[in-house]
N, C-alpha and C positions, 0 to 999 in steps of 0.2 A: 504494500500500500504506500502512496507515495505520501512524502514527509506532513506536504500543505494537507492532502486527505485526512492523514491521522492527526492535525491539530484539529481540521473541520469537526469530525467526529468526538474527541476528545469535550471540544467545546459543546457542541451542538449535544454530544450526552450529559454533561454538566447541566446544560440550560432545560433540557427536556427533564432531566432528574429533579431539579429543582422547582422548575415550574407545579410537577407533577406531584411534589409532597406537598408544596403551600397550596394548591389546588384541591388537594384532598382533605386539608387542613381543614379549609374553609367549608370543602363539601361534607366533612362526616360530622365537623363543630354545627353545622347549619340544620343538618339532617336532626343531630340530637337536641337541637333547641327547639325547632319546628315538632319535632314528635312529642315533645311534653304540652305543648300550644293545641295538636291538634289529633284527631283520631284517627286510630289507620287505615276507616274505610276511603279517607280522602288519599290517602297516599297510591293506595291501591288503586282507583279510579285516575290520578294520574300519569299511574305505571302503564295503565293500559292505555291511555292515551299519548302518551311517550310513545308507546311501542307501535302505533299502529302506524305514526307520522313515519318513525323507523325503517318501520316494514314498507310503506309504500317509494319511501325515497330508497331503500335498497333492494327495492325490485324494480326498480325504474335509473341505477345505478350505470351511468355512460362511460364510466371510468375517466374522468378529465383530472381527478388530484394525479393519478398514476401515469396519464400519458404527459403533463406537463415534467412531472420527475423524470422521467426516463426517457424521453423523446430526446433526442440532439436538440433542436429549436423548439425545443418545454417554451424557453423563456421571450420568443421572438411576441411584437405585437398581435402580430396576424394571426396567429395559436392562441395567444392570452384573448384577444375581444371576441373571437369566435366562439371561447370557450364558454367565456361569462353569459355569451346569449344563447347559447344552447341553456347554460346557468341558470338564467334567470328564465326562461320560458319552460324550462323543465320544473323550477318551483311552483310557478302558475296551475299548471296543471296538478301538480302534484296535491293544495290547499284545495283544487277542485273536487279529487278523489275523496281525502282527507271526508270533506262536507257530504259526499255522498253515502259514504260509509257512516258517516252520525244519520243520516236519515235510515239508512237500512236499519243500522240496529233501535232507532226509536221504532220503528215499523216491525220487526220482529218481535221485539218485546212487548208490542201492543197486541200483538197477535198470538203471543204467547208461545214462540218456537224459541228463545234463550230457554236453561235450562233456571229454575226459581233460586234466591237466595244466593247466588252466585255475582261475579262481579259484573261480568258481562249483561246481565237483569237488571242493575241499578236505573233508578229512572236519571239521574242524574250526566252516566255517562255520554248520551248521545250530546248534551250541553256544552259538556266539556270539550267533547270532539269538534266540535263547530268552532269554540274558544280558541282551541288549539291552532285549528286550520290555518290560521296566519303566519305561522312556525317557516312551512318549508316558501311560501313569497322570500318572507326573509332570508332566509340560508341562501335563496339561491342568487340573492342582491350583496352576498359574502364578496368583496374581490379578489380576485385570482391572483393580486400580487403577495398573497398568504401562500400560495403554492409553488413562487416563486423564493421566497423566501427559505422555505423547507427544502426543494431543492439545492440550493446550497449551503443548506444547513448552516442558516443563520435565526437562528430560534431565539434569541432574545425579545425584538417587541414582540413574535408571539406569543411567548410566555406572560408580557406584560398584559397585554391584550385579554387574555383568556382568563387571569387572575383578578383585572380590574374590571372586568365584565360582572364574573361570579361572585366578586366581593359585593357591588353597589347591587346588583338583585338580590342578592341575600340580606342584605341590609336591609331592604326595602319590603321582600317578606316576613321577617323575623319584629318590625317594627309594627307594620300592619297584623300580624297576628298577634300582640300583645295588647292591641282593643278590640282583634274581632276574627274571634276562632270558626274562619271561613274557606272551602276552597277554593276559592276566589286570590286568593291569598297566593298560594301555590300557581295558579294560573297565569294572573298577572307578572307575577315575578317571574315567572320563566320568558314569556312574550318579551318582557322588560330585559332581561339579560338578555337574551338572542341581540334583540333591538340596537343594545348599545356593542355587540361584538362587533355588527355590520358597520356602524356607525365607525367604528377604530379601525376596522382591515382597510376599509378607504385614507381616513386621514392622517394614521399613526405607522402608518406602513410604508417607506420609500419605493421608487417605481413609477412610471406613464399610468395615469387613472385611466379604469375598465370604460369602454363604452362600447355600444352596439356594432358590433360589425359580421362580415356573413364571409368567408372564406370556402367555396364549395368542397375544395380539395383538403384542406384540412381538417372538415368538418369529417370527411370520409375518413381521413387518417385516425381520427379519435376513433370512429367506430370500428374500422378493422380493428385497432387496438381493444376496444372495450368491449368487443362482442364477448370475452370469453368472462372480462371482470364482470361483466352482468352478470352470467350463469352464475358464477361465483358469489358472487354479494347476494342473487335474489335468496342460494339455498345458505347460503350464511344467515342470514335474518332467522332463516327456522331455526339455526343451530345456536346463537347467540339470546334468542329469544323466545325458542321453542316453550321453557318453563312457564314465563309469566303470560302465554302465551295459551297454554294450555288453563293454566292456575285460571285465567279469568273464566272457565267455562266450567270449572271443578272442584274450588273450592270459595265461598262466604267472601265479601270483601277484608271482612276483619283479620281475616287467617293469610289473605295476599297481601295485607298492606303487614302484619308481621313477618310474613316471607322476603319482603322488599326490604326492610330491618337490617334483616341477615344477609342478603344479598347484596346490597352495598359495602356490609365489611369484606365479605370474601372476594368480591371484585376487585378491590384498593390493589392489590400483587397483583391478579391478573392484567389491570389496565393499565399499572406501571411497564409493565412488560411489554404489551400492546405497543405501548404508547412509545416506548423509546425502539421497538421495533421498525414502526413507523414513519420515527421523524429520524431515525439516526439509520438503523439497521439497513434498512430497502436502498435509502440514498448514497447510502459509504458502497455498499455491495454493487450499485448500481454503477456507481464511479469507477471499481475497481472491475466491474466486465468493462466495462468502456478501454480502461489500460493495460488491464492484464489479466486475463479471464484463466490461467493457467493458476492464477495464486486465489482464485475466490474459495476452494476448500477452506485453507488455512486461515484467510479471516474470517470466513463464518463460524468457525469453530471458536477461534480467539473471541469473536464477536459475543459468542454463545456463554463463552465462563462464565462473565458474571450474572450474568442471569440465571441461567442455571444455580447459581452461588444462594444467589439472592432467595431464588423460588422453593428450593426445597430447605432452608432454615426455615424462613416464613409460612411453608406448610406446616412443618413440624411442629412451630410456635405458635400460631392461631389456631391447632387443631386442639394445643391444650390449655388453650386460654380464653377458647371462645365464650365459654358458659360464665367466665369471671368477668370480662368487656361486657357482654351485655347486662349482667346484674346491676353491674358497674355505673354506666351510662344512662339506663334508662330504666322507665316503672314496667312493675310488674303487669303493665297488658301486653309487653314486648320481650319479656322473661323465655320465653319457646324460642325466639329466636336462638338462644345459644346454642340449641342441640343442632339446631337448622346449621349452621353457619360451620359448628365441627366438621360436619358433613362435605359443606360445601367447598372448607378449606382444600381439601384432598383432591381439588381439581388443580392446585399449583403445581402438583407432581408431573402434570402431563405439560403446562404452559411452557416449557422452555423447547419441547420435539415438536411442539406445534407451530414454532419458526421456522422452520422448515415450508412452509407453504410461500414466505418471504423469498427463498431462495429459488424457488420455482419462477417466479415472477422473475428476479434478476435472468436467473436462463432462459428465460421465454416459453418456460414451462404452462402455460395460463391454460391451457384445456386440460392439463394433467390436476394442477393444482381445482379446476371447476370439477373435474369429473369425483376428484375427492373428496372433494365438499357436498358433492350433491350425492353422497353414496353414507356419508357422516349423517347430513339433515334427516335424509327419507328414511333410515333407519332411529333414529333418538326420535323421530316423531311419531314413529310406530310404536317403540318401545314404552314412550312414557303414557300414553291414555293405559297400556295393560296391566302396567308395572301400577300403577295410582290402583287401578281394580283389584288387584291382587295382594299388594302392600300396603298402600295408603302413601301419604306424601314420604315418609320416609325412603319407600324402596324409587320413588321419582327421584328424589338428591342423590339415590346411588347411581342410577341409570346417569345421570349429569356428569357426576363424577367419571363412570366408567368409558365411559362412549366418545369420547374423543382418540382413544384407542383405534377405534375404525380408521379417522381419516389417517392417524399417524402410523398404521400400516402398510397404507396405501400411498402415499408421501414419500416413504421409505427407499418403495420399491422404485419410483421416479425418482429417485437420489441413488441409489446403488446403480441404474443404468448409464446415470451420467456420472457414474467414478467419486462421486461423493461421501457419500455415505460411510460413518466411521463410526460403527457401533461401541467400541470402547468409550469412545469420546461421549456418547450418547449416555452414557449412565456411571459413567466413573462416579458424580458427586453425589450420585442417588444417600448415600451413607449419611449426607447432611441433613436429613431428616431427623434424623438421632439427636443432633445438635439442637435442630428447631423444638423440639421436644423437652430437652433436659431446659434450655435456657425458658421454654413455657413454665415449665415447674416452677422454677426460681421465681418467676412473675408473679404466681400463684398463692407461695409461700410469703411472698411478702407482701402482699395484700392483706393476704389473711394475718400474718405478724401486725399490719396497721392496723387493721379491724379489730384486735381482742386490746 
């Protein structure tokens, strides 16, 4: 990797690292202030409206963050305003779906095909969906010189960007919910945060400002490119969001907004991961097929340490700490979540072989990595309505847990054909679970030394 690469990286994981704790900071401080304020059928009725805006912009996913990183001229004008207007007419439509799916489900539910008591039955949710709908307008009014940015892995303002966004809407709901315990609350302040992100990617971001332009030939270029991240993103969505997915047709709101509890602690490691795969991983990897495509083993695997490092203490340590965090944090109507969350930690073990779908994409692997993912989704979507019949939610957290196993078998076998593939390297650190474990104890024991 050449010298200037490995400072970009260097830096650009610093900035992503950083960003990514004070960001969680504020999201798990906000999460625990907001859930003494308010009750968790609102949380849950959020989740699902989060999830649907999700699901429609990730089925409807053109690949433009990934063709601008990887393409040679990502960064030319004519690729950047072509992009933005594909951008912005893709969010249009998107708020349209959005709206019609809040009609569908008032209209189900009048008619009585939701299943009763479930979240998906609330009379409230089709409101929110309608609420919501202005969500992806805005994302798609995001400026592209954010993915120019990333591209050369210069993460600083977006790290400010994404900090001072999530800060002022949390402000803004946490003060509004200490006169008036509403979901409105939740609502507002998320529309409010999107709101001022758009507002910063434009004026706090250096670069030529977006504006409307039509590039025939490049607009074709993004879609050969993205035809396959489609496939990819659309079965991604079931996999990423199969649970609260299914939870809103299967269990009470009150049991999904405690599920969401636990799900946001056991995501903190998963998203860190994600996240600096992302902004650092794809881009350094991509830089280095650009130069020397004969050394990409070696820094992926280099790339992989610390993560790997990271992911299996942090299993170890939240799988035995989790029932003392949530006692810890919050009241006893959110008490269950600690079993939840044990559970859910034990998905860290697999996050770090799950980079590997990264390295696909750097080699042009994009149908291998689609065909993986839609062999991952169709199968955990089968498994979890059976597994819920047969176990109950518990035996659903294991199916989560276990099922990522699919794709990373099948990943494997597209890394061993292209000479990659180093299975020692793959589990040398697995033993660091052991670590995460004894140092949860210690957690444990001195809590409880406080407490008596």
């Amino acid at each position: 990797m050449r010298q200037a690469t490995r400072q970009n990286v260097i830096r650009a994981g610093v900035f992503a690292s950083s960003g990514f704790v004070l960001g969680n900071v504020l999201r798990l401080g906000g999460n625990v202030v907001l859930t003494h304020l308010l009750v968790p059928e609102m949380f849950a009725l959020m989740s699902v409206a989060s999830i649907v805006i999700i699901l429609v912009s990730q089925l409807s996913d053109v690949g433009i963050r990934q063709y601008i990183i990887r393409s040679e001229d990502g960064d030319t004008e004519e690729v950047l305003n072509t992009a933005w207007t594909i951008q912005v007419v893709r969010g249009i439509i998107l708020s349209l779906l959005v709206m019609l799916m809040a009609v569908l489900v008032a209209e189900a539910n009048q008619r009585g095909y939701t299943p009763p008591d479930t979240t998906i039955s609330h009379f409230m949710l089709p409101i929110v969906l309608l609420s919501m709908s202005i969500i992806p307008v805005l994302q798609g009014l995001q400026s592209t010189k954010r993915f120019v940015i990333n591209r050369k892995l210069f993460l600083g303002r977006l790290m400010v960007i994404g900090l001072l966004s999530h800060a002022i809407g949390l402000t803004v709901m946490i003060v509004w919910g200490l006169y008036e315990q509403t979901i409105w609350v939740l609502i507002v302040g998320t529309i409010f945060q999107t709101l001022l992100s758009v507002i910063f990617s434009h004026i706090l971001l250096p670069g030529t400002p977006n504006r409307f332009y039509w590039n025939h030939q490049k607009a074709r270029e993004i879609y050969s490119f993205s035809k396959w991240i489609f496939v990819s993103s659309a079965f991604g969505v079931f996999i990423n969001y199969a649970d609260s997915l299914w939870f809103s047709f299967l269990v009470p709101p009150a049991v999904l907004g405690v599920y969401t509890v636990a799900k946001v602690f056991s995501t903190v490691g998963v998203s860190f991961i994600k996240k600096i795969s992302t902004d650092v991983l794809l881009p350094a990897l991509s830089d280095v097929a650009r130069d020397d495509p004969r050394k990409l083993s070696n820094a992926y695997y280099k790339a992989r340490l610390p993560i790997d490092v990271f992911a299996f203490v942090l299993c170890g340590g939240l799988f035995t700490v989790s029932n003392t965090i949530i006692e810890l944090l919050y009241d006893e109507r959110y008490h269950s979540a600690g079993n939840m969350l044990a559970i859910l930690s034990l998905s860290l073990l697999t996050i770090g072989p799950m980079q590997s779908e990264r390295f696909l994409v750097v080699l042009k692997q994009v149908k291998a990595k689609s065909l993986a993912t839609a062999v991952y989704a169709i199968s955990l979507n089968m498994m979890i309505p059976v597994f819920f019949h047969y176990h109950g939610l518990d035996g659903v957290l294991y199916v989560l847990v276990a099922a990522p196993l699919i794709a990373i078998v099948l990943q494997y076998y597209y890394l061993h054909r292209t000479r990659v593939l180093n299975l020692f390297k793959e589990v040398r650190l697995v033993p660091l679970f052991l670590v995460g474990i004894f140092l949860g104890h210690l957690f444990n024991l001195a809590v409880s030394y406080v407490k008596s």
